[in-house]
C-alpha positions as CSV (number, residue, x, y, z in Angstrom):
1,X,117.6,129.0,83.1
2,X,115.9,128.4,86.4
3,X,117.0,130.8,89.5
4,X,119.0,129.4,92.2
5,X,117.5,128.8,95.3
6,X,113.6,128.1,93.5
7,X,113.5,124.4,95.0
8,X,112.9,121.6,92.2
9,X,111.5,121.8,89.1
10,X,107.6,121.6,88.9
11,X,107.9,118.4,87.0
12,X,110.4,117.2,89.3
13,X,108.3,117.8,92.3
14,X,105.4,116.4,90.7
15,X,106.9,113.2,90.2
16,X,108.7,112.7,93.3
17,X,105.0,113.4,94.9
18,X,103.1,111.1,92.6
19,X,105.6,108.5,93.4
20,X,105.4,109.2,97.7
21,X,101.7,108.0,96.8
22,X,102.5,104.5,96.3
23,X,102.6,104.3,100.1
24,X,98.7,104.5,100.2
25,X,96.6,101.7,100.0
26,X,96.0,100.9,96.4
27,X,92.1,101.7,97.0
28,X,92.6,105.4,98.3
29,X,95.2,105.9,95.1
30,X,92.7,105.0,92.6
31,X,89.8,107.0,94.7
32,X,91.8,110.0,95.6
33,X,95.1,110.2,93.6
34,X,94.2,112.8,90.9
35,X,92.7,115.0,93.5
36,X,95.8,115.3,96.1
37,X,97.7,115.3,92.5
38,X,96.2,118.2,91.6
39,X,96.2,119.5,95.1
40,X,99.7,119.2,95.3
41,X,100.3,121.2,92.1
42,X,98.1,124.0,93.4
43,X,100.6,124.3,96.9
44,X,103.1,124.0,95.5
45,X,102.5,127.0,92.6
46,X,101.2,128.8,96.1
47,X,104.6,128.3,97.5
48,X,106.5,129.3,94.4
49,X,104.4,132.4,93.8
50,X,104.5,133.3,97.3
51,X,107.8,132.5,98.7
52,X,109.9,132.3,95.5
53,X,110.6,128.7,96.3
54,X,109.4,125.9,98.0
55,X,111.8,125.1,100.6
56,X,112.0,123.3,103.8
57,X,109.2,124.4,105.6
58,X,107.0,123.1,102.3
59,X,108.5,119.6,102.0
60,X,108.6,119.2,105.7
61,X,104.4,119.8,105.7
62,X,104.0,117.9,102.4
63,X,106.2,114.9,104.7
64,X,104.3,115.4,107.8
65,X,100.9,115.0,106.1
66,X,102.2,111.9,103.9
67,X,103.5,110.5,107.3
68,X,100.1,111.0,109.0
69,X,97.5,110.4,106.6
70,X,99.0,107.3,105.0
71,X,99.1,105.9,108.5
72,X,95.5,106.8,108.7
73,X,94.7,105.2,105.4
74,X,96.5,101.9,105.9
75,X,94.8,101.3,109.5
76,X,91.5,101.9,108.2
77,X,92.6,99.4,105.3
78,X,93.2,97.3,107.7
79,X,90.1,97.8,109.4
80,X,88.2,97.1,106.4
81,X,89.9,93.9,105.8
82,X,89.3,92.4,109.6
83,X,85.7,93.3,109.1
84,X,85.9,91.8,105.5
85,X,87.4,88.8,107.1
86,X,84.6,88.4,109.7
87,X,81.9,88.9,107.9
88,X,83.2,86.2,105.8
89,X,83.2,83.6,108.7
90,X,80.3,84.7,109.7
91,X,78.6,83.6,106.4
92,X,80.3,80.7,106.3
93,X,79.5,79.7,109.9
94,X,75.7,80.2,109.5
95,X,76.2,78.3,106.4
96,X,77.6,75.0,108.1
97,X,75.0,75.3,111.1
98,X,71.9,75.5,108.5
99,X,73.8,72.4,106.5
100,X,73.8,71.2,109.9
101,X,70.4,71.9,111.0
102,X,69.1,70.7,107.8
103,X,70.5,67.0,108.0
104,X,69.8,67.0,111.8
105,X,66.0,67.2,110.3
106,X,66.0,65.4,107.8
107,X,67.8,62.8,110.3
108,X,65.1,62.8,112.7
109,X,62.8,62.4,110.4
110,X,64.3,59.1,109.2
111,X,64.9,59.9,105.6
């Protein structure tokens, strides 16, 4: 039987971690979820081994740092997308004016 006052299971912890990582963008999950997975489990045998438990001051850090980074991550998703988006137009722009340019020539030059 577990000790009073330990904080929640491994397992538990793990999963209620692993699920707080759906909040990422779905590209920084697939790139970097085992790794802050595995992180995660190292801290929080640290805390255990260290403190006994892993109380507040350990989920308020492991909050804090979900609440910062995944702000992080989703604004530079963001980012990426305007930049996808404009490069986008931009290819499709220089598309029409060379279409354009094109028919202008051949125009003038009465085909």
């Amino acid at each position: 039987m577990k000790p009073p006052g330990r904080g929640a299971p491994p397992a538990l912890a793990l999963r209620l971690y692993a699920w707080s990582l759906r909040l990422y963008p779905r590209s920084h999950r697939r790139a970097y979820g085992p790794l802050v997975l595995q992180a995660f489990r190292d801290s929080y045998r640290d805390a255990l081994a260290t403190h006994g438990r892993a109380g507040a001051r350990f989920w308020l850090g492991v909050a804090d740092d979900i609440a910062r980074s995944v702000v992080r991550e989703r604004a530079a998703a963001l980012r990426e997308g305007i930049a996808r988006w404009r490069r986008r137009r931009l290819a499709i722009a220089s598309g029409l004016l060379l279409a354009a340019g094109v028919m202008l020539s051949l125009a003038a030059c009465g085909h």
